[in-house]
ZAMARGU-4260 file (C-alpha; in steps of 0.2 Angstrom, whole numbers, plus 5000, padded with zeros to 4 digits):
<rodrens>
0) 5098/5127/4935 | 5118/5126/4936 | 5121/5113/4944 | 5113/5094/4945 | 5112/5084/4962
5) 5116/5065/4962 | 5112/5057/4978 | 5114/5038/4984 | 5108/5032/5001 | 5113/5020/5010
10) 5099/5012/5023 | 5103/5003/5038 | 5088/4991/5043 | 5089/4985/5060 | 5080/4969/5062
15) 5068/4964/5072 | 5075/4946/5079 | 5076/4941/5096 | 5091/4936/5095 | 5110/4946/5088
20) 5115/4939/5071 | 5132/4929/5078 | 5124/4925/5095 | 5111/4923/5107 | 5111/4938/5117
25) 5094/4949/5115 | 5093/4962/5106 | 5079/4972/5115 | 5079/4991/5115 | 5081/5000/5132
30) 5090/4988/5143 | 5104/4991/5158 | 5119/4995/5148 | 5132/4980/5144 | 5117/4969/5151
35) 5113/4961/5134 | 5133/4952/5131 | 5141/4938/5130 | 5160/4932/5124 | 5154/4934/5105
40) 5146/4952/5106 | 5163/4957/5117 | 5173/4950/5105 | 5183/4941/5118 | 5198/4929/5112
45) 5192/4912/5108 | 5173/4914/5105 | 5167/4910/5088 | 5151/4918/5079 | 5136/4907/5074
50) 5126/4915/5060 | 5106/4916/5066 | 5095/4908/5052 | 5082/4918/5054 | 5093/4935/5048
55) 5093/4927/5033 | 5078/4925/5029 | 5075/4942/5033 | 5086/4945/5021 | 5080/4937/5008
60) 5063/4943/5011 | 5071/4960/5010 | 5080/4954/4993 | 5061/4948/4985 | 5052/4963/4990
65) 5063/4975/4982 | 5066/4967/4968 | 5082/4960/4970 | 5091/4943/4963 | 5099/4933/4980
70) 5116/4925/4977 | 5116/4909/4979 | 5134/4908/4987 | 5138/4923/4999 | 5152/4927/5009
75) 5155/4938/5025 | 5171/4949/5027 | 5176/4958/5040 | 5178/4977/5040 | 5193/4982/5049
80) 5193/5000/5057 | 5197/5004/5077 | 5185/5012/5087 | 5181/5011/5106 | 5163/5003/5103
85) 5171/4990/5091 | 5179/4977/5102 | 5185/4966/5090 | 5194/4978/5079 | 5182/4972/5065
90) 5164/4973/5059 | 5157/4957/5051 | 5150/4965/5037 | 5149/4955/5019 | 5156/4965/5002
95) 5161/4956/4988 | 5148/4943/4988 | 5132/4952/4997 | 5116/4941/4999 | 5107/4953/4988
100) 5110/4964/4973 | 5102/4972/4957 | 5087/4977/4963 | 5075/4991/4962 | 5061/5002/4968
105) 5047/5012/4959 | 5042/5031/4967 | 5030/5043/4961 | 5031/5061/4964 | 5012/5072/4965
110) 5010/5077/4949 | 5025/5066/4940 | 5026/5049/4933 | 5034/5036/4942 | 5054/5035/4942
115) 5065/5019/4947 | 5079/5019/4959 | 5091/5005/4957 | 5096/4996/4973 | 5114/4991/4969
120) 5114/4978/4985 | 5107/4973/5001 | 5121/4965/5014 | 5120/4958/5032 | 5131/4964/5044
125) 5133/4967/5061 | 5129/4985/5073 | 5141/4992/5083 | 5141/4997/5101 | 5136/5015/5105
130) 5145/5029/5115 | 5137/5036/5130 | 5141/5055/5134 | 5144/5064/5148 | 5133/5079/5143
135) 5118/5067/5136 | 5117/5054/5151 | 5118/5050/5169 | 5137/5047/5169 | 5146/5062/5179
140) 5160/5063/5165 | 5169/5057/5151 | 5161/5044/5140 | 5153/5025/5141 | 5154/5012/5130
145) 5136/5003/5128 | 5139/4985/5120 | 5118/4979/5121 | 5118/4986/5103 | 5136/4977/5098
150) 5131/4961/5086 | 5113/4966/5082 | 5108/4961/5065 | 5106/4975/5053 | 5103/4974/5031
155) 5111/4988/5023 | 5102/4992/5008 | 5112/5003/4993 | 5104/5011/4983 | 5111/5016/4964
160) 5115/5036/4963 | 5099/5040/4954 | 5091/5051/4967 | 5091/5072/4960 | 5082/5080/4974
165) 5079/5078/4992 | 5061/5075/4989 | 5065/5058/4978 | 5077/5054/4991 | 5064/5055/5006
170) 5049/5047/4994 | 5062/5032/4992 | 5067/5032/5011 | 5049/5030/5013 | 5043/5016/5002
175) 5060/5007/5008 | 5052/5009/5027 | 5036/5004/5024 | 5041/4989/5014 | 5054/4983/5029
180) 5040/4988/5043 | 5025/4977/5031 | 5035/4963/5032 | 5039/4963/5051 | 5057/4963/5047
185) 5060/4982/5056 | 5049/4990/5069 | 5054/5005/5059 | 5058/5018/5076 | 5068/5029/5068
190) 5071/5038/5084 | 5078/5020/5092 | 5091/5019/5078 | 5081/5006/5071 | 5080/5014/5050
195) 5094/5024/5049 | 5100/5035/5032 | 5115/5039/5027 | 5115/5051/5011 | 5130/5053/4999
200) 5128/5069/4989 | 5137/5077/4975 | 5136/5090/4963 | 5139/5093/4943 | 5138/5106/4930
205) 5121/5100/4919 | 5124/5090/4905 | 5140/5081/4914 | 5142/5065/4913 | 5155/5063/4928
210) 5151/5065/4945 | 5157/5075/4958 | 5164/5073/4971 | 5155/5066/4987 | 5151/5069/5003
215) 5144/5057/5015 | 5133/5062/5028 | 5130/5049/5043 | 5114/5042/5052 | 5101/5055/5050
220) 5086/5047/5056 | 5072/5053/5052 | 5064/5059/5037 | 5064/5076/5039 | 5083/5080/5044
225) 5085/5069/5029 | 5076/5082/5017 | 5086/5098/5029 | 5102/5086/5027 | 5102/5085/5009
230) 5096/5102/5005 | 5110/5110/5015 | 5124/5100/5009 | 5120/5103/4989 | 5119/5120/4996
235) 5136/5121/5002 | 5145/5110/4987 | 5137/5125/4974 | 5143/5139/4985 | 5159/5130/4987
240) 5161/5126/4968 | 5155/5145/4964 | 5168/5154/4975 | 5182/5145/4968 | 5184/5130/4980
245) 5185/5111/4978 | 5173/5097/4988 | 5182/5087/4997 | 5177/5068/4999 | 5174/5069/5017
250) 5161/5061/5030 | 5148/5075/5036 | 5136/5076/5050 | 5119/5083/5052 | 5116/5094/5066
255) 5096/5097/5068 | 5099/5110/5079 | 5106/5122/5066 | 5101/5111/5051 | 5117/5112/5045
260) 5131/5098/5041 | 5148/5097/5047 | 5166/5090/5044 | 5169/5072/5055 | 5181/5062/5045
265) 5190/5059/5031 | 5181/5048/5020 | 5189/5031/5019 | 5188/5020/5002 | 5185/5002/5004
270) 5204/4998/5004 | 5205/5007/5021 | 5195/4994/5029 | 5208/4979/5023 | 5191/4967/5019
275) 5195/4949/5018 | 5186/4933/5022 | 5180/4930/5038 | 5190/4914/5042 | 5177/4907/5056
280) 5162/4910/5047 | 5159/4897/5032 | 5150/4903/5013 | 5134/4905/5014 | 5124/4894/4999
285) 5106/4897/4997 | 5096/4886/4986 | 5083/4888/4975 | 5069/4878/4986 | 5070/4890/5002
290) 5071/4907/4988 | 5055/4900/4983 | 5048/4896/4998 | 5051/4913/5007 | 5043/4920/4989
295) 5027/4910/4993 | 5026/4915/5010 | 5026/4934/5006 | 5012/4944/5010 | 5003/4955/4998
300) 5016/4972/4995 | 5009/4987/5000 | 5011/4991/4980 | 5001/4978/4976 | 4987/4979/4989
305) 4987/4999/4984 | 4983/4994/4967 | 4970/4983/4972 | 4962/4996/4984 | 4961/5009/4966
310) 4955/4995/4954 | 4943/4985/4967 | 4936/4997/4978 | 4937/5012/4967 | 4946/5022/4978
315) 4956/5037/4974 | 4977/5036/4973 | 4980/5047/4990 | 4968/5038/4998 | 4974/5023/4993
320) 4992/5028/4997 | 4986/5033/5017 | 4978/5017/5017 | 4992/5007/5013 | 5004/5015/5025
325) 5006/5002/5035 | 5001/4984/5036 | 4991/4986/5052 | 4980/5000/5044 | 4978/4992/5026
330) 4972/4975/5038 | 4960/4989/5049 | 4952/4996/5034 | 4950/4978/5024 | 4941/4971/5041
335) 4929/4986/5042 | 4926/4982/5024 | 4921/4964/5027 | 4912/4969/5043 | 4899/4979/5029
340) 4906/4995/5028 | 4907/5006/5011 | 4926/5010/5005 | 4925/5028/5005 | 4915/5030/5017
345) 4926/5020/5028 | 4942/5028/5022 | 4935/5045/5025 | 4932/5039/5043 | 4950/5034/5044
350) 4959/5045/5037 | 4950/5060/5046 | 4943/5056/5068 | 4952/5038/5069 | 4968/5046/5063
355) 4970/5061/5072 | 4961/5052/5086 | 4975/5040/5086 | 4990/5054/5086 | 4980/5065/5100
360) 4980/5052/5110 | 4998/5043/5105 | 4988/5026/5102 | 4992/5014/5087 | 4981/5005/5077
365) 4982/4990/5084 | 4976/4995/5100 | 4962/5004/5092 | 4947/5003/5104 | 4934/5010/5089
370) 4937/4988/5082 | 4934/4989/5062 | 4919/4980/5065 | 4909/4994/5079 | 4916/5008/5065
375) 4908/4998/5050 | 4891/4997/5063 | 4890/5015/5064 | 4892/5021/5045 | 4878/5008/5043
380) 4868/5020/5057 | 4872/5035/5046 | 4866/5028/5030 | 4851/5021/5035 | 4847/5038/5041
385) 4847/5033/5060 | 4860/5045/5064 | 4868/5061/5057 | 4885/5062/5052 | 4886/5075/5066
390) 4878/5066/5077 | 4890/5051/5072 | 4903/5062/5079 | 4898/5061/5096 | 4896/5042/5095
395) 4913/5040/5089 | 4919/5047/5106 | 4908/5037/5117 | 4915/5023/5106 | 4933/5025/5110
400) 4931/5028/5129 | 4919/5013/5131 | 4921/5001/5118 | 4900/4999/5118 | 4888/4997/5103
405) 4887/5011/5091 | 4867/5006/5093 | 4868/5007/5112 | 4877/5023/5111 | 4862/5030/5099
410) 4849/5024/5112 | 4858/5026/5128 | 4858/5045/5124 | 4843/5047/5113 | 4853/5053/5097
415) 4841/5046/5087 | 4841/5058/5068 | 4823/5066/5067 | 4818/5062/5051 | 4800/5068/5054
420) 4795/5082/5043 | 4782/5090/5054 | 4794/5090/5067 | 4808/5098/5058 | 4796/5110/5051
425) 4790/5115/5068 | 4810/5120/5072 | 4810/5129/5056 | 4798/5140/5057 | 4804/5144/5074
430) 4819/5150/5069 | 4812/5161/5053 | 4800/5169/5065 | 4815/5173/5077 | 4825/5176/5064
435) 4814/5188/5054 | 4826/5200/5050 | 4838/5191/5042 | 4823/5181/5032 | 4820/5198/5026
440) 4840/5200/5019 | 4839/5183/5010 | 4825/5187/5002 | 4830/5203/4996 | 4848/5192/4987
445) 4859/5187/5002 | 4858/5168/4996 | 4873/5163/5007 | 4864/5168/5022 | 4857/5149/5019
450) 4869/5141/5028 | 4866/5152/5044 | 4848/5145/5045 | 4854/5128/5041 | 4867/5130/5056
455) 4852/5137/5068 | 4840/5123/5064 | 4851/5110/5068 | 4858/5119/5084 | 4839/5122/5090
460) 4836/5103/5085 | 4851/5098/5095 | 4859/5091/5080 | 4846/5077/5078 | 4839/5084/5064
465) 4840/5078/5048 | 4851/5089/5038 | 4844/5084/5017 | 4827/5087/5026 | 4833/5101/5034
470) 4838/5108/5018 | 4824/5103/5007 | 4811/5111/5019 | 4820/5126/5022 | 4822/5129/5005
475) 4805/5128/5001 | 4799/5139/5016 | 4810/5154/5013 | 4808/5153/4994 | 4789/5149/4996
</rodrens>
């Protein structure tokens, strides 16, 4: 390989308050546009901001989780650049003095060892308002300006340029989001804007020391545009270096469409902006006894209760890893193991029907009708020999559309397993004797032809049968 990638990300958390970081305006999604304002958020002469408390403790629940020290005296600035959903003329943003900074995060490739990513800082800061098009809304030409989204409180989260490939680059997008989303500081919809990415990417020759230049590509949100997004532009930079050209320190954007990125701006240096204090907004001083009470208030980390799941339960790393994707499923999976259930018995059942149950029917965990403990009832049916795992199947179904007893289920519909033998020998022989000619073919070497008679038994049994009877009694018949 000629050429080595550096890529840094910066992440933009969209927090999940009730309330906009300088006032009390709500910030929930999908409203009537400019419903969600007041004098602050339309930066109207005269009105003053009032930093919300509880973005800060976001913050430092952000800071903790990812390994950050917090600053014990932060500062906001303001972030001067003109554009038409900026009415003040300024972002409240912080920069010298963020809230957190010197962090990091651990991500493991399949088949490589786990690699850290610094986290240079996290900041608070205020969103933006948001442009309405012509071509991609109700309005019958030219452009709106929306001002719900104005003042809404975001962390952006820097990461050190230690990323080399788009893979790392999405495996650390993804541990940041399910760390934000387990602590109920994001709802994480990355199609509402909520977890939003942009990537800086350069190129060098290997074995350089200095960095190319960078390109900035802006808000790609989701995780696989970021993968196309990256992949394209350290594309473009090695063809540009190779033909003789130079990359110029620009802003990009992606466009899905053609999975390509394109020139927007200029990129503008941190002198552009002209930050300085923000004169109505005082330092922020954080003592030691609320750090340490937002540190004793932290859940288990999805690390930590992965770790627990492969040294407690002896589950596997990937199942572990599903497990643990999100706070609500790692919860699910823990009350189904309280409720009696095995661990990989139970994670095989999550992973596999309740999963893709879940996406066929757009449903989330939480409004799982199969409860942890009705699934933990039902693997109890399979083991004890009352039910199949075929038959479990059929169970499952009646269980989400009715929400009744696995039990019930099994007697409502007489799905009871047969486990007895002169019964399942009657079905055998049955079969064989309908079946005589291909008896005769396994007989004579075909020895995969077992599995058709397995399949036949348990089709003429109506898949009540007992399937290690099943094959214990057949294997005796035909090589008797």
């Amino acid at each position: 390989m000629k050429y080595q990638p550096v890529i840094g990300l910066e992440v933009h958390v969209q927090l999940k308050t009730d309330s906009k970081i300088f006032c009390g305006c709500s910030t929930q999604f999908g409203a009537e546009p400019n419903s969600q304002t007041c004098p602050v958020c339309l930066g109207l002469p005269g009105a003053l901001p009032v930093l919300n408390k509880k973005v800060v403790e976001f913050a430092i629940k952000a800071g903790l989780s990812t390994n950050c020290s917090i600053t014990p005296r932060s500062i906001f600035a303001r972030k001067n650049y003109f554009y038409p959903d900026l009415p003040k003329g300024y972002q409240i943003s912080q920069f010298e003095d963020p809230i957190c900074q010197h962090g990091w995060l651990d991500i493991t490739l399949e088949g490589q060892e786990s690699k850290r990513i610094g986290i240079t800082r996290i900041h608070m800061e205020e969103d933006a308002g948001k442009l309405v098009h012509a071509d991609v809304s109700a309005l019958e030409d030219g452009s709106g300006v929306d001002l719900n989204r104005a003042c809404t409180p975001l962390l952006e989260v820097v990461s050190e340029p230690d990323l080399r490939t788009s893979d790392e680059a999405v495996s650390y997008l993804k541990q940041l989001h399910r760390i934000v989303t387990w602590l109920g500081i994001c709802d994480g919809n990355m199609e509402e804007g909520s977890f939003r990415c942009d990537a800086n990417v350069s190129v060098m020759p290997v074995g350089s020391e200095t960095l190319g230049t960078r390109a900035e590509i802006k808000n790609v949100n989701s995780f696989k545009f970021v993968r196309q997004a990256i992949e394209y532009e350290i594309q473009r930079q090695i063809d540009l270096i190779d033909d003789g050209g130079t990359v110029v320190q620009e802003t990009r954007l992606f466009d899905p469409n053609s999975g390509t990125t394109r020139s927007m701006r200029s990129k503008e240096e941190a002198h552009d902006y002209r930050y300085f204090p923000d004169p109505d907004l005082v330092p922020l001083v954080i003592g030691d006894e609320w750090v340490e009470r937002v540190r004793r208030e932290l859940p288990e980390l999805p690390e930590q209760r992965q770790q627990r799941f492969i040294n407690l339960l002896g589950l596997p790393l990937y199942d572990a890893g599903v497990l643990t994707a999100s706070r609500a499923l790692a919860d699910y999976f823990e009350a189904a193991i309280a409720a009696g259930g095995t661990a990989k018995a139970l994670g095989n059942w999550i992973m596999g029907e309740i999963t893709r149950t879940l996406n066929d029917t757009g449903t989330t965990i939480e409004m799982c009708p199969v409860t942890p403990v009705r699934l933990a009832e039902m693997l109890k049916l399979i083991d004890n020999g009352t039910i199949s795992g075929k038959i479990a199947k059929t169970v499952f179904d009646e269980m989400w559309k009715s929400g009744k007893k696995p039990l019930l289920i099994v007697e409502e519909q007489g799905l009871v397993q047969v486990s007895d033998i002169g019964a399942i020998e009657a079905v055998i022989d049955e079969v064989l004797t309908r079946e005589s000619g291909q008896v005769a073919e396994y007989r004579s070497g075909k020895d995969k032809l077992f599995g058709f008679f397995v399949g036949q038994v348990m089709k003429a049994s109506k898949g009540k049968a007992n399937p290690a009877l099943v094959n214990e009694l057949l294997l005796s018949k035909l090589n008797g």
